[in-house]
C-alpha positions as CSV (number, residue, x, y, z in Angstrom):
1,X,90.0,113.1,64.6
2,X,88.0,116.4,65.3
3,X,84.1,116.4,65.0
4,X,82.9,120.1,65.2
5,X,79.4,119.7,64.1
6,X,77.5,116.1,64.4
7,X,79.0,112.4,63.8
8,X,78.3,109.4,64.5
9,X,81.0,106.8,64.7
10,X,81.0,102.8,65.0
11,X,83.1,100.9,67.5
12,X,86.3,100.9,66.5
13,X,90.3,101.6,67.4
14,X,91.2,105.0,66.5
15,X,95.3,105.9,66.1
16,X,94.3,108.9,67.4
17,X,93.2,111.9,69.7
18,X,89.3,112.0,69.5
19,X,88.5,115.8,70.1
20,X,84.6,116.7,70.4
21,X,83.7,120.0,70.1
22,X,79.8,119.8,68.3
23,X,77.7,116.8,68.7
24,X,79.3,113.4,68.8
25,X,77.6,109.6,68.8
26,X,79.4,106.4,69.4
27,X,78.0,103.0,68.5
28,X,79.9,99.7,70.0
29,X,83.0,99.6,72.1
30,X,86.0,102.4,71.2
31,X,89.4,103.1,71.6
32,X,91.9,106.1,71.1
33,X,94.7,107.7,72.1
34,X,93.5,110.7,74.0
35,X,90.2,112.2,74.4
36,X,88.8,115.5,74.5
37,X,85.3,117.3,74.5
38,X,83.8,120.7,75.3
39,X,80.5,119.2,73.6
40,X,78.4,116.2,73.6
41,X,79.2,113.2,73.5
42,X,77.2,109.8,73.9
43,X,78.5,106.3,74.0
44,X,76.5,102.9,73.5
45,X,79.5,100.4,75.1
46,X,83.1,100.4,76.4
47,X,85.9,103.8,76.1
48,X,89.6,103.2,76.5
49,X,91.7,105.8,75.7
50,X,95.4,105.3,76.1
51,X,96.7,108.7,77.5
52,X,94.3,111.6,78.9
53,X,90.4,112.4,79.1
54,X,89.2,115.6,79.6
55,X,85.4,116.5,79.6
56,X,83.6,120.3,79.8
57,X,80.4,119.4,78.2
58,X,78.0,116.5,78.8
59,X,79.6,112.9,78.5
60,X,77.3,109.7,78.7
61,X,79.1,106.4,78.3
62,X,76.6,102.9,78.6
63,X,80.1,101.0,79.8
64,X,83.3,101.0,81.5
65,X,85.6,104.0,80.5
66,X,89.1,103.3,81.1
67,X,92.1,105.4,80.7
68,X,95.7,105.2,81.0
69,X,96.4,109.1,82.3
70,X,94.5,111.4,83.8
71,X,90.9,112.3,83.8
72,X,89.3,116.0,84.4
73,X,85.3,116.5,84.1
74,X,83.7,119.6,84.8
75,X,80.2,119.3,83.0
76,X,78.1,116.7,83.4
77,X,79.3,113.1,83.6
78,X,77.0,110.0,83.4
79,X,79.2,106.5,83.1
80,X,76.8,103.2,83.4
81,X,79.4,101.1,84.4
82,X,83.1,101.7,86.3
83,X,85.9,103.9,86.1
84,X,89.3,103.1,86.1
85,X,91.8,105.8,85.9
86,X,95.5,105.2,86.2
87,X,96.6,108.5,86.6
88,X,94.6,111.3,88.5
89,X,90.9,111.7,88.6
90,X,89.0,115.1,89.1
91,X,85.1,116.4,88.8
92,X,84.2,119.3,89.3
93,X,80.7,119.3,87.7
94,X,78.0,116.7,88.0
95,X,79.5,113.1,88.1
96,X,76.8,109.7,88.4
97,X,79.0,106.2,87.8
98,X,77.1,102.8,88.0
99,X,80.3,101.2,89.6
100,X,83.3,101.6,91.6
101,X,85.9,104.6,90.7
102,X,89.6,103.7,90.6
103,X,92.2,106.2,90.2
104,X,95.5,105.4,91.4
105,X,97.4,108.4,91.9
106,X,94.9,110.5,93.5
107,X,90.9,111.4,93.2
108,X,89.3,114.8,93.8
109,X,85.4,115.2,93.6
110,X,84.7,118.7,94.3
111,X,81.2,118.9,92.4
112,X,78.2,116.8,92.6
113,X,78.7,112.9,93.1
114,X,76.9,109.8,93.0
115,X,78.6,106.4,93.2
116,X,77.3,103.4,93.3
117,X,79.8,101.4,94.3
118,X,83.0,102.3,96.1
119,X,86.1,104.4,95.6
120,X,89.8,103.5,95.3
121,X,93.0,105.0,95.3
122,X,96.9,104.5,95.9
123,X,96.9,108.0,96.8
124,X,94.8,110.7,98.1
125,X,90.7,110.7,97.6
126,X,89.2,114.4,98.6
127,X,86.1,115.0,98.4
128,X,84.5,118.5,98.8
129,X,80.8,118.3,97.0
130,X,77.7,117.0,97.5
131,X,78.5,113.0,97.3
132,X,77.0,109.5,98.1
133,X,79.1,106.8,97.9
134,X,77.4,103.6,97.8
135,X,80.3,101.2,98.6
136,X,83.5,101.6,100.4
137,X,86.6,104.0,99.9
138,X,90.0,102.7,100.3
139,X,93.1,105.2,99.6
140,X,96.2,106.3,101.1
141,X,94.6,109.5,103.0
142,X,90.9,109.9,102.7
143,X,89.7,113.5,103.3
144,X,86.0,114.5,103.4
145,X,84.5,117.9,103.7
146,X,87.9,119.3,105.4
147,X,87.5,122.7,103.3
148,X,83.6,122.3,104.1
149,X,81.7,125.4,106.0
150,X,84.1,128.6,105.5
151,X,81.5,130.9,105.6
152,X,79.0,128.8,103.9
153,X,75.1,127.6,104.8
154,X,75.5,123.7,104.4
155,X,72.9,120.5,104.9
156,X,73.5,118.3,107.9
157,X,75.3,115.5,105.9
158,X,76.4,116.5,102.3
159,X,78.4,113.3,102.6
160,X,77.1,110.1,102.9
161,X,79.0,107.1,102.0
162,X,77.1,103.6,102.4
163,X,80.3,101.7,103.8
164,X,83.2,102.2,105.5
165,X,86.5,104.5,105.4
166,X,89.4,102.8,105.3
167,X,92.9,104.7,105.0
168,X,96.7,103.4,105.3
169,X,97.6,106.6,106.9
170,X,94.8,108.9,107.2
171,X,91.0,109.7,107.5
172,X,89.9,112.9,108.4
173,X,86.5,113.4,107.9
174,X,83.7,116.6,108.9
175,X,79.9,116.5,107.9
176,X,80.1,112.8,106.8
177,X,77.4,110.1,107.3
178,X,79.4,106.7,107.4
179,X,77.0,104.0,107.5
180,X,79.8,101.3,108.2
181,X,83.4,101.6,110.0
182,X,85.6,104.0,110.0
183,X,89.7,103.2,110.3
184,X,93.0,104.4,110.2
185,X,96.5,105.2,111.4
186,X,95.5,108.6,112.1
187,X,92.1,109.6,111.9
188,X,90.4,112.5,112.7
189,X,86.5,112.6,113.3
190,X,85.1,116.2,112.5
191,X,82.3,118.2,112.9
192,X,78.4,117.0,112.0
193,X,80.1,113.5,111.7
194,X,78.5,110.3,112.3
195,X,79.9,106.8,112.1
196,X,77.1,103.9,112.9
197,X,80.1,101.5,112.9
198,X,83.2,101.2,114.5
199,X,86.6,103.7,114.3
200,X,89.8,102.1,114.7
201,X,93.3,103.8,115.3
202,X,97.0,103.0,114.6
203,X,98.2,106.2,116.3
204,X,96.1,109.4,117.1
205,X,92.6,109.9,117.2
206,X,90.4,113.5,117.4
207,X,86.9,113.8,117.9
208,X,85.0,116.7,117.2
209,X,82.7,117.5,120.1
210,X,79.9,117.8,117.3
211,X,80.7,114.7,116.6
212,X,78.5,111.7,117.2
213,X,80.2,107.8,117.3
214,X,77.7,105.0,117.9
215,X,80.9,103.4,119.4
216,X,84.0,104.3,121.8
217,X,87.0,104.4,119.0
218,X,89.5,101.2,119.5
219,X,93.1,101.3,119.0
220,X,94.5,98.7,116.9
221,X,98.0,97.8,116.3
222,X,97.9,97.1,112.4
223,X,95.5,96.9,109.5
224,X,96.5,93.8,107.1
225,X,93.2,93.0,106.5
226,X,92.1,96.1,105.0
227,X,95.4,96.8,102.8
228,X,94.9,98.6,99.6
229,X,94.4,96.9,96.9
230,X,92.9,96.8,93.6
């Protein structure tokens, strides 16, 4: 189904693609097969969409938006609930979600960020833009702000995440606030960091000398506890 100018559609399960290229409005809880927009589109309730999503223009969903590939926005991204993506996740434009973000195989937010609640992943979470994470993020490798600073101006902290870092194999983190603790096999503290909790290691630890650590980092010899999990 292809709207090109302006529609409105009820909640419903659509057999189909969903492409958006004009002015689309969605009343009540909706499913499809893939979805794609490089216009508007607003949403009063739940999306599922069974294979990819991809977004360009402005997307506002009231609900959950759930999908079975991948996701890619680049305009401007406003979800009132969670998202759960079981393929890969990317922003690069302006991204607000009222709950956690799952994607398990991987998460890039190069753009501008605001999540209130935390982040998960199976794999890798990057994160390069302006973000604040309200909750905690849990992945594989967690990288924050590693490309940060080539030849740019930046703020003190355009990372702040309201929680702790946790990472199966590795953190490495520059220009990050952390309000809570910090942990992981190998983790790597960078510069303009702050942790006001803890950092715990499996293996190696580096410390930026810009760094500040409200607390001596501890070596630990496993993390059960903070496994990830869905």
């Amino acid at each position: 189904m292809k709207i090109s100018g302006s529609g409105r559609l009820s909640g419903m399960k659509l057999n189909d693609n969903l492409v958006v290229s004009g002015s689309a409005k969605i009343d009540g809880n909706f499913e499809c097969e893939a979805f794609r927009s490089s216009g508007s589109m607003r949403a009063e309730g739940d999306l599922t969409v069974h294979g990819d999503v991809k977004s360009s223009g402005s997307f506002r969903l009231s609900g959950d938006l759930i999908a079975r590939g991948n996701a890619k926005f680049s305009g401007s991204t406003t979800v009132g609930k969670g998202i759960k993506i079981e393929g890969e996740f990317g922003n690069s434009g302006s991204l607000r979600a009222g709950d956690k973000v799952e994607a398990d195989q991987g998460m890039r937010l190069s753009g501008s960020t605001r999540v209130e609640g935390g982040l998960i992943s199976q794999q890798t979470i990057g994160i390069e833009g302006s973000t604040a994470i309200n909750g905690d993020i849990t992945a594989n490798e967690v990288l924050i702000g590693t490309q940060t600073g080539f030849g740019k101006r930046i703020t003190k902290h355009p990372y702040i995440i309201s929680g702790s870092i946790y990472g199966a194999d590795t953190v490495d983190i520059s220009y990050t606030l952390v309000d809570g603790d910090v942990k992981g096999r190998h983790v790597i503290i960078g510069k303009r960091t702050e942790v006001a909790g803890n950092v715990y290691y499996i293996d190696t630890i580096e410390v930026d000398d810009k760094a500040i650590l409200a607390n001596e980092p501890i070596q630990i010899s496993e993390m059960n506890e903070d496994r990830i999990e869905k």
